[in-house]
DRENKOL-974964 format. One record per residue (C-alpha): residue in three letters; x, y, z. Coordinates in steps of 0.05 Angstrom, whole numbers, plus 5000, padded with zeros to 4 digits. Each point is the difference from the previous one (the first is absolute). Layout:
! residues N
alaXYZ;...
This chain:
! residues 636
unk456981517579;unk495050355045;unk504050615002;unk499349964924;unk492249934997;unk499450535043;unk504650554962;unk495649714934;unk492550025032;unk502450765024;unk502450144929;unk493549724974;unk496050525047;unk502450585015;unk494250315023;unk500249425066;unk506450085003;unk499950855003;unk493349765053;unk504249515038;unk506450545008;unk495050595019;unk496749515055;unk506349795024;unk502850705004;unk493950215045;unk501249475045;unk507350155005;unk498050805010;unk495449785052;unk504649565039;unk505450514997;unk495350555028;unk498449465054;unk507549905008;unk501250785021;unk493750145045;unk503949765068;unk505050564984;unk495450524995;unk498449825071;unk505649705032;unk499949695063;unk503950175060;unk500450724962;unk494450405038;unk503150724970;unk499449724929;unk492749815020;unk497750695028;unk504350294938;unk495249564955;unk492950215037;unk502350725002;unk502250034922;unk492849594986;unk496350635043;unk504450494962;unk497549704923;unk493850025023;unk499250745023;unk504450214932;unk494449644961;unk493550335037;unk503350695000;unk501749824920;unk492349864989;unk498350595030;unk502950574957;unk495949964949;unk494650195036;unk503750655031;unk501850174930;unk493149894979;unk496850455050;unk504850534980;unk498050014932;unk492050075025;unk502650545041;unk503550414953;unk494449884943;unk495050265050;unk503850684996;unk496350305078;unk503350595019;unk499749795072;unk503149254986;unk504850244945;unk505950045037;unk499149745068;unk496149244981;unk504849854935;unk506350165036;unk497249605060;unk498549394960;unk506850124957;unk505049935061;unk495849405023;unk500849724937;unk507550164997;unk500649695078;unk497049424980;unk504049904938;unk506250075050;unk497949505045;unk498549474944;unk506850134975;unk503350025073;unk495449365022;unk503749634939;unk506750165009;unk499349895078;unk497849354972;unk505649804965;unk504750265050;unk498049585055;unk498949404959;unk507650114967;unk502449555066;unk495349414985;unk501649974930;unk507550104995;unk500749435076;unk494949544958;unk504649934934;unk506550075045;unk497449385040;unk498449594933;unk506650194974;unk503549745060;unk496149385004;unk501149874918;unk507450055024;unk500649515058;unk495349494961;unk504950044935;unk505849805056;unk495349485030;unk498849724936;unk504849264985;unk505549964952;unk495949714962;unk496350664986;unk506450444992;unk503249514952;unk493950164948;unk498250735013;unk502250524959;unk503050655050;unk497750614952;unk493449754993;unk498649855078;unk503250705011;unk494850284961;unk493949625020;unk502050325073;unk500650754976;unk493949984963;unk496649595047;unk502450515057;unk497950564955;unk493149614977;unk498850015071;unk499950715014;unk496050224931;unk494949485024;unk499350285070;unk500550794985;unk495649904943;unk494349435007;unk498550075079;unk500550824998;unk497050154920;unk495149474976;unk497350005065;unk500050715013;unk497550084932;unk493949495019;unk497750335060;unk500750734944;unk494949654950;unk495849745061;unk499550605030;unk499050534936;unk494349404977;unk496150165063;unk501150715002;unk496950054924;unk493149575011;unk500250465075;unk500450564956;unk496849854941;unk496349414978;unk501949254983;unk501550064932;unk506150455007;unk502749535058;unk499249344959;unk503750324932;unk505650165043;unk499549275038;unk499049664925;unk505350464960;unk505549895060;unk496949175003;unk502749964928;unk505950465000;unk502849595059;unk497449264963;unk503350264936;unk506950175038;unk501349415036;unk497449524939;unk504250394960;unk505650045044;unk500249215019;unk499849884929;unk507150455001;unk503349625054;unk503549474960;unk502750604960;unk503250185067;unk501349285018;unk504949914939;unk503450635020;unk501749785066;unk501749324977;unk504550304945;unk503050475039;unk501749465048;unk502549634952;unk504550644972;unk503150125066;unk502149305022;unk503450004930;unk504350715020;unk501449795065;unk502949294982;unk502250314939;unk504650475054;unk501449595061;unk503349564933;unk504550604980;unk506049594988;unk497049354963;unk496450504951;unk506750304983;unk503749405004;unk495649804940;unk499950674965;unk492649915013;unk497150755004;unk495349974937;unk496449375023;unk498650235060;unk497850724982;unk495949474954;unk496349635048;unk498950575046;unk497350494937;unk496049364983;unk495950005075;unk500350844992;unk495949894933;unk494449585029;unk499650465054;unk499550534952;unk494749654965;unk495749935064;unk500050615026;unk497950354935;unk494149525004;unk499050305071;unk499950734974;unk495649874943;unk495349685044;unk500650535058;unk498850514940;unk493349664982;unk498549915074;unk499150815002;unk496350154933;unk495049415031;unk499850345074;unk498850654969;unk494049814949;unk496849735061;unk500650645052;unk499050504946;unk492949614972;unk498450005068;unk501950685014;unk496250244944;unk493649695016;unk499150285070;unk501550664978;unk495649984950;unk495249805059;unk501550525041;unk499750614945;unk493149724985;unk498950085069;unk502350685002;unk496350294943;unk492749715030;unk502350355069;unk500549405043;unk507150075009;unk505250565015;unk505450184956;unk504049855070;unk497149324994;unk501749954927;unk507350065020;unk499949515055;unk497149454955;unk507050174954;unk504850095058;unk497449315032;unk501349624940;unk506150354975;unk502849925070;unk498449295005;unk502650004932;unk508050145024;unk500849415047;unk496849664948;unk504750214952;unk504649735053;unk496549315012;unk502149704935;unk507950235021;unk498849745061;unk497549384985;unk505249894948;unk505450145058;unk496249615048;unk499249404954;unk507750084986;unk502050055073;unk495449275000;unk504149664953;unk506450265027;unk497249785068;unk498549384979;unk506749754971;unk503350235070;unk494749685039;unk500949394968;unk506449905017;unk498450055073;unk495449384986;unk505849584981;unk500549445041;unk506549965045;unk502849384987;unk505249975062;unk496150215057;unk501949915078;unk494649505033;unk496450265066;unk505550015060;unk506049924958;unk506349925036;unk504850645004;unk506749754980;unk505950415045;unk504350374936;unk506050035038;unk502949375047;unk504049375000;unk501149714928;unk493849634970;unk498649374981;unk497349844930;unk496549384980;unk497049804932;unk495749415002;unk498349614944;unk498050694960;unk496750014932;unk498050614971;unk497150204936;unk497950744967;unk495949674948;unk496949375005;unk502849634944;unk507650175022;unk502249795069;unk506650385014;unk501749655063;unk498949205014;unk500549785067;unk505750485030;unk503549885071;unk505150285032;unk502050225073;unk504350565009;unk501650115079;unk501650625030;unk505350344980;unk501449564937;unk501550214930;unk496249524947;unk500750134925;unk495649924945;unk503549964938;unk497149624925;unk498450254938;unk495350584973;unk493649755020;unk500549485052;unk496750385055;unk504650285041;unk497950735001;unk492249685012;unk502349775068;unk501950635013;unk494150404981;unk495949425043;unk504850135067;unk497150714990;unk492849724985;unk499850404946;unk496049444979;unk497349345033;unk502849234995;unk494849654957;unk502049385049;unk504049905066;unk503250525034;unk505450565015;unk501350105077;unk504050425032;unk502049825077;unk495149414996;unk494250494976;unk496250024932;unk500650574963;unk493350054994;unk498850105071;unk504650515007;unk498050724982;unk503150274932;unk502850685031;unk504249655046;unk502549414966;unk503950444949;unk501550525044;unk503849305031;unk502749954926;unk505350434956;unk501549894931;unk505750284956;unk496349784935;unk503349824935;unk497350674965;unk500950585051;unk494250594981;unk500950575035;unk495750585019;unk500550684958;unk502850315063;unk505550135038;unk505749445019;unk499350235069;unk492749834990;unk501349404974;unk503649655045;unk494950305060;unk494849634959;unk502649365036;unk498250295065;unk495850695000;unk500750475058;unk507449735003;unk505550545020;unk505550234957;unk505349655044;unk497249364984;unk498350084936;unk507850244983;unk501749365041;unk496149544962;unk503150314929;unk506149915035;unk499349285004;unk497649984935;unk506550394968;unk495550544978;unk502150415055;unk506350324964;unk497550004930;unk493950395024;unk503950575039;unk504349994927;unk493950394973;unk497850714991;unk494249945040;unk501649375036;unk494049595037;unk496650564968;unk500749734929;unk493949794953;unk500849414975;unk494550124939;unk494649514976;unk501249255030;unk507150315024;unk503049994929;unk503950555012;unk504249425042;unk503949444978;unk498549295000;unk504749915059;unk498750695036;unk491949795000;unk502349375027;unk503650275055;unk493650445019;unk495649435010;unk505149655036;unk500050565049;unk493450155013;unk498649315015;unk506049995047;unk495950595027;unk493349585006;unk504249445038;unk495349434990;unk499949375030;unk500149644928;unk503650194943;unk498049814920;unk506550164953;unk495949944931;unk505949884948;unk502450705028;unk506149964956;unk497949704948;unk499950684948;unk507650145029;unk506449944970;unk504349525043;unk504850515033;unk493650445019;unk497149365019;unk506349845051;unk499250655034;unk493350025004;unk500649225028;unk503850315074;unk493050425009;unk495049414983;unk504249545049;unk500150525054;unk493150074992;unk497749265005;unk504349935063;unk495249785057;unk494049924959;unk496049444960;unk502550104931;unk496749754938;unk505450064935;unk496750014933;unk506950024954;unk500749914925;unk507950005013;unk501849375049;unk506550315015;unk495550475049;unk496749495033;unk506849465028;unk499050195067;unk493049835004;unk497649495052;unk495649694952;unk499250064922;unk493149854970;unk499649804930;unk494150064964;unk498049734940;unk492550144964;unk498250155075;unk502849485036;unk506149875048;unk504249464953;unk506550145047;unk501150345071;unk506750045028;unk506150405021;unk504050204953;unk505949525000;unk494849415015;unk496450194943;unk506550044956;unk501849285017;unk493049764992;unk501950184920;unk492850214981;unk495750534972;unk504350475044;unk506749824986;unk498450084921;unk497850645018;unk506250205041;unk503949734943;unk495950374955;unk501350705027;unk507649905021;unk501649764911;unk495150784995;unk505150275055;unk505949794975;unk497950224924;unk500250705036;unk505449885049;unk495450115059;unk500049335015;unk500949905087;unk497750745017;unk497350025075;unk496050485032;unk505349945060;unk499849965067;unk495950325051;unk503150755014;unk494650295034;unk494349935042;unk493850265020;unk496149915060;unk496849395020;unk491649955000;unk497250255062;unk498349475044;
């Protein structure tokens, strides 16, 4: 309801409203420019310091040697008009190469500039970049489960690139072109008298008032474009990474639909931003060329009653028409620098999202490799919203070493208890321990380095399968990786190939089968060889005979570990030293599996449920097998 009123009392007044969003924009500008300032002088970076004071010194002496042609140039006019034999030649020429050595060192004072400050810039947005990065990955599930990938990957790149427009062109051209309008001011009431200094001041006053009113006024033009374009690319990319579903459905024209749809409103705003930008120039130049016009008036005056040179005369034009071209430039640059604001402020503001999971002071460093862990859930409830509690008042023990599986319907929790053994999120009551310690006093990095999944839905990396399976353990050598695939029954399928380990496996490894994917998670977490091992319904997308061969690598893998068995199939999950069955997020029956058969409950119906499905297919009593190979036990 108050949502409501608001949208209305806005729609009522647009002028607030247009006031409230301009306010709020200058706040966020401000706070952004606040956010970069301890980049510009990084600490613990003394080089990027002396590169900072040394590019300041160099912007300086660009801008005083910039002030002072004019008044070389002038002098060589007076010279030449004088027409004495005995100056002709030898002053003129003087004053000419002065003036061209000056000119040279404005110009080489700027780019020497530029050059040294190139480090700061391009280390400050690399640095941002990075830290966007590792926030995104510090950020909860909770975050991931609601972002949208193409848009985040664009708020970084034109954050990174906001960055550097922002640096190269607000800390080394407005303020360069500041100290310009200071410094040619002074030099023209030096020269001449007030009134010529305070037309420039007043003319330059308004130009600049008029460009960034003007310009501010622009920025939700610029605002819907990013937003839109945002919006455009997070349709292609899901649009893409969903190659198959789209052509599954025969699909093409509705999504070439919704993304022309977010292209059009793009469209739409940035032809509002040209339009504008185009009245933006016919505005700036009224202003300089009134301005222009009066002092030169001024100064012709001055030259036809004799109290000023025809040298003079030009310098009052070449002042003003060169304070005229970074001028020019200001309204660009303030454009770009407002741009590189907004684009700032969207990746900025990510970094000020809260991490949920965070490590408390003195966290424990959980060993990833050692004796089998113990696992215990007590009394867990858990809720991501709320009005829906997912899990009500879970406990279980699993000792070291033991296999426990989770098995229910769609729903019931069991992949929650999973994500909470990572602490991908927090119990909203009691707690998860592992060896008789919290998870919560145990640092994140090292509790899941303890843990390795082979998850329901295996998503690979768009690299190489040799990559792949090194993903479980970086910096891991080729012997051991090929052992690990080995285990896996990868090994021989893999060497099968034209390019072998080397082998891209395309976007989220669909290049691969079902089972072959499978088989590559499988080995690189034999290759991570973790204390604790999750199996998250890891067959559950397989046929049953890929299933059975796949079954010899899962069991190898869970030997000498504490296993945790999410299964939709019970036939996977017999040997089990405990069966869970949840209901609605409870435990309603726990049990091995022949106790549980004769206690004729909830998991006998299901058993008998899924053999009348097997034996409808005549699949009915396939077994994964037994044991056939091993792999080494945890390090102690």
């Amino acid at each position: 309801m108050s949502r409501h009123m608001t949208r209305s009392a806005h729609s009522a007044n647009p002028q607030a409203a247009a006031t409230a969003a301009a306010k709020q924009s200058t706040r966020g500008s401000f706070a952004t420019i606040i956010s970069l300032l301890p980049y510009l002088w990084p600490k613990h970076e003394l080089a990027l310091r002396v590169r900072l004071v040394l590019a300041t010194i160099a912007m300086v002496l660009a801008k005083v040697a910039t002030v002072y042609v004019p008044i070389l140039y002038s002098h060589a006019v007076d010279a030449l008009a004088h027409n004495k034999a005995d100056v002709a030649i030898v002053v003129p020429a003087a004053i000419i190469v002065a003036y061209a050595g000056v000119r040279i060192a404005a110009a080489a004072f700027g780019e020497l500039r530029d050059a040294i400050f190139a480090a700061v810039q391009m280390r400050a947005s690399r640095v941002v970049a990075r830290q966007t990065f590792e926030h995104l990955h510090g950020l909860s599930m909770r975050f991931h489960l609601d972002r949208q990938t193409g848009g985040l990957s664009n708020i970084i790149l034109r954050g990174t690139l906001g960055i550097q427009n922002v640096l190269r062109l607000a800390t080394f051209n407005v303020l360069p072109t500041m100290i310009e309008l200071l410094l040619t001011v002074g030099m023209l009431w030096y020269l001449f008298n007030v009134w010529y200094a305070l037309i420039t001041f007043v003319a330059v006053s308004f130009y600049m008032a008029f460009t960034f009113t003007f310009t501010a006024w622009r920025t939700k033009f610029r605002r819907q474009m990013n937003e839109t374009d945002n919006e455009a690319q997070t349709k292609a990319i899901d649009s893409l990474l969903n190659f198959e579903t789209v052509k599954y459905f025969g699909n093409e024209e509705h999504e070439s639909r919704r993304f022309d749809e977010s292209l059009a409103r793009y469209e739409t705003a940035s032809v509002k931003s040209q339009v504008s930008l185009n009245a933006l120039n016919i505005g700036q130049a009224i202003i300089i060329s009134a301005a222009l016009a009066v002092m030169m008036l001024m100064a012709a005056y001055g030259v036809a009653h004799k109290t000023m040179t025809v040298g003079q005369f030009v310098l009052v034009n070449t002042y003003l028409m060169q304070l005229y071209v970074p001028l020019n430039f200001l309204g660009f640059v303030y454009l770009q620098v407002n741009q590189g604001l907004i684009d700032m402020e969207q990746m900025f503001s990510l970094l000020r999202v809260d991490h949920e999971i965070t490590d408390k002071p003195g966290a424990m460093v959980l060993a990833p490799q050692g004796p089998p862990a113990e696992i215990r859930f007590e009394d867990v409830h858990f809720s991501y919203n709320p009005d829906r509690e997912i899990l009500k008042g879970i406990s279980f023990t699993a000792a070291p070493g033991q296999k426990i599986a989770l098995v229910g319907p769609t729903g019931s929790g069991k992949s929650t208890i999973s994500r909470l053994m990572f602490r991908f999120y927090d119990t909203t009551r009691g707690a998860v321990l592992v060896d008789d310690v919290n998870v919560k006093d145990i640092t994140q990095h090292s509790l899941r380095a303890a843990i390795g999944v082979v998850p329901q839905d295996t998503v690979l990396f768009n690299d190489t399968i040799y990559y792949n399976i090194a993903y479980g353990k970086p910096g891991s050598t080729k012997t051991e990786i090929e052992q690990a695939a080995r285990l896996a029954q990868i090994h021989d399928f893999i060497v099968s190939l034209p390019q072998g380990y080397k082998t891209k496996v395309g976007e989220r490894g669909l290049k691969l089968s079902g089972g072959e994917k499978q088989r590559v998670a499988i080995a690189r977490t034999i290759l991570k060889n973790p204390r604790i091992l999750i199996l998250d319904e890891a067959t559950s997308a397989l046929d049953t005979a890929t299933e059975q061969e796949i079954g010899v690598a899962l069991r190898s893998i869970a030997t000498h570990r504490t296993t945790l068995v999410i299964a939709h199939r019970l036939s996977t999950v017999t040997d089990a030293d405990e069966i869970l069955v949840l209901r609605e997020g409870e435990i309603v029956e726990r049990g091995s599996h022949v106790a549980l058969l004769e206690a004729d409950g909830v998991y006998a119906a299901m058993w008998a449920a899924q053999v009348e499905l097997e034996e409808a297919a005549g699949t009915v009593g396939v077994d994964a097998g037994k044991l056939e190979q091993s792999v080494p036990e945890p390090a102690q």
